[in-house]
Each structure stands twice: as structure tokens, then as C-alpha cells.
C-alpha positions in Angstrom: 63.5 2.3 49.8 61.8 4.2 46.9 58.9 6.3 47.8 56.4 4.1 46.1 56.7 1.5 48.9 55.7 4.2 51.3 52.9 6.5 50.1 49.6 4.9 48.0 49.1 6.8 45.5 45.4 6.7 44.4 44.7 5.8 40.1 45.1 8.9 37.9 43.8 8.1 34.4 44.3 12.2 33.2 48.0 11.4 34.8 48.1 7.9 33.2 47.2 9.1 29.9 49.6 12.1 30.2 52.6 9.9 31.2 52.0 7.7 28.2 51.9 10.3 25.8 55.2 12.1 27.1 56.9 8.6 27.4 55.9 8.2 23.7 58.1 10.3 22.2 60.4 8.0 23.4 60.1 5.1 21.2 61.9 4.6 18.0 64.9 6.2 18.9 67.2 4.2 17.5 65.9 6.3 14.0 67.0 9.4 15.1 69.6 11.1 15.1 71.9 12.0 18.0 70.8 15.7 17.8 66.6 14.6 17.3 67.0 11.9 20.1 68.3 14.6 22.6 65.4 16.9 21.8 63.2 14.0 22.2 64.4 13.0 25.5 64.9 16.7 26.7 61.0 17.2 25.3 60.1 14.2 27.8 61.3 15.5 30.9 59.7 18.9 30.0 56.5 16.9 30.0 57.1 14.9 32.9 58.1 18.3 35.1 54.6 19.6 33.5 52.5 16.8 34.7 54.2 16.1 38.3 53.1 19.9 38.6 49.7 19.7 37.5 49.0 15.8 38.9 51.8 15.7 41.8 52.0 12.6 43.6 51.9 11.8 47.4 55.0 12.3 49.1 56.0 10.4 52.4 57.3 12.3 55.2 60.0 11.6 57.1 58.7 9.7 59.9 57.2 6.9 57.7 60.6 6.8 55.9 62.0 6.2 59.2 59.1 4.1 60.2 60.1 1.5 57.1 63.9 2.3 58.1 62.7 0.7 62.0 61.0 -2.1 60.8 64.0 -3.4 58.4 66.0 -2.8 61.4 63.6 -4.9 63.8 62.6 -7.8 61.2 67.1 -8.6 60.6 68.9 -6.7 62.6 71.4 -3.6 61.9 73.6 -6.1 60.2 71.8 -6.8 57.4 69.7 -3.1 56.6 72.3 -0.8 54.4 71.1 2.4 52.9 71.9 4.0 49.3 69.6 6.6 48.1 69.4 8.6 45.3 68.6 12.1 47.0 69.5 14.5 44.5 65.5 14.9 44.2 64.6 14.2 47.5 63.8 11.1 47.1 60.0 11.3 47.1 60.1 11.9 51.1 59.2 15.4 52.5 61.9 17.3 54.4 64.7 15.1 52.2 65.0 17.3 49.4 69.0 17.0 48.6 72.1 14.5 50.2 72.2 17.3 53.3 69.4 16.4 54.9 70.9 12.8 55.1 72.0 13.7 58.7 68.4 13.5 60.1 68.5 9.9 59.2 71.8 9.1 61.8 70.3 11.7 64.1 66.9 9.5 64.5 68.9 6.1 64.6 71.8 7.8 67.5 68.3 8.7 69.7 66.7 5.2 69.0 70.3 3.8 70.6 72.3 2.5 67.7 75.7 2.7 67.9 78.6 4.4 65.9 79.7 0.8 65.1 75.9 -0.1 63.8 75.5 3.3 61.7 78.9 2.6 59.9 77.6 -0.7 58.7 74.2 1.0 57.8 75.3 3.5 55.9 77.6 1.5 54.1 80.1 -1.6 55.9 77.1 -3.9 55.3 77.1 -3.8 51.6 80.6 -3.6 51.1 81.1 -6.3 53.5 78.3 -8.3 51.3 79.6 -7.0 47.8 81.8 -10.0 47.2 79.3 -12.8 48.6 77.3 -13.0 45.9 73.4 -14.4 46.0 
């Protein structure tokens, strides 16, 4: 569950315009070289740390992550709701800055009554046990 599904965040056009123009120096690269198509890239993600400082976005907290978690949970059932984040940036949700704070998220479900059988599946047995099934 990305961080966009949980926060609104309002039109920027200054951010807009910004992202556009860092994102630019993106295209073509198949015409540069290996050493030029690094800097561009590197240059890129200068720009984008630049304008999430100066235009940051909404984050969610952790209670409407859980919130979303809780409703997956209630509309199909532990059995079918899996979890695989990519938290090496947090995420997008406040107070889930790095793969550490995952325990919060086992700590919540334990006091909302799942059980050790339930948060196994969740945070993972469900999609192994679907890898192989296919659509």
C-alpha cells in the first residue's frame, strides 16, 4: 500500500513544473554515454531531494496505514492480505522511517487479536502460498 492511496495530496503546479524539469534530463539516454547517463541520473535525484524539501508532500501516519491494513483485513480475510514494503525510505508513512519500525505493524495486529498463525501468512505465507497459482 503506497502512500499515495493514503494521503491526498493537494495540485502543486510550482512542484509539477519542477518534477518535469528534473525528470527531463532523463530522456535521450540511450545517447549518452555510460559516464554522462550516470551524471544525468545522479543530477535527477539531486533535483528531486531539492524539491521534496522545498514542496514536501503529505505523509500518512501510522494509524491510517493501519486503518487501510484493517479494512483489507475485514473486506477478505487474513488469508488473502500479505504485506511487502519497500521501507528503506519509510515508505511515505510517519513513524516508518526504515525496516525497524516494521514491528509496530505485528504489534497493532497481536492487540487487534490475530494470531501467530495469521501474522505468518500476512507477512508472507499468503504470497508464497499464491506465487505458483497464477491469475
Amino acid at each position: 500500500m503506497n502512500t499515495v492511496y493514503l494521503v491526498n495530496e493537494p495540485p502543486n503546479p510550482e512542484r509539477q513544473k519542477a518534477e518535469i524539469a528534473a525528470m527531463s534530463k532523463l530522456e535521450n539516454m540511450d545517447g549518452l554515454s555510460p559516464a554522462q547517463a550516470t551524471a544525468a541520473v545522479r543530477q535527477a535525484a539531486l533535483d528531486m531531494k531539492a524539491i521534496n524539501q522545498k514542496y514536501p508532500a503529505p505523509r500518512a501516519t501510522f494509524d491510517m496505514y493501519m486503518k487501510n491494513i484493517q479494512h483489507a483485513l475485514d473486506l477478505v480475510g487474513p488469508d488473502h492480505v500479505g504485506v511487502g514494503c519497500d521501507w528503506d525510505g519509510g515508505g511515505g508513512v510517519e513513524g516508518m522511517n526504515d525496516s525497524a519500525a516494521l514491528p509496530k505493524i505485528t504489534e497493532r495486529l497481536v492487540k487487534l487479536g490475530y494470531t501467530e498463525a495469521q501474522l505468518s501468512n500476512f507477512w508472507g505465507g499468503n504470497g508464497v502460498a499464491r506465487a505458483g497459482q497464477g491469475p
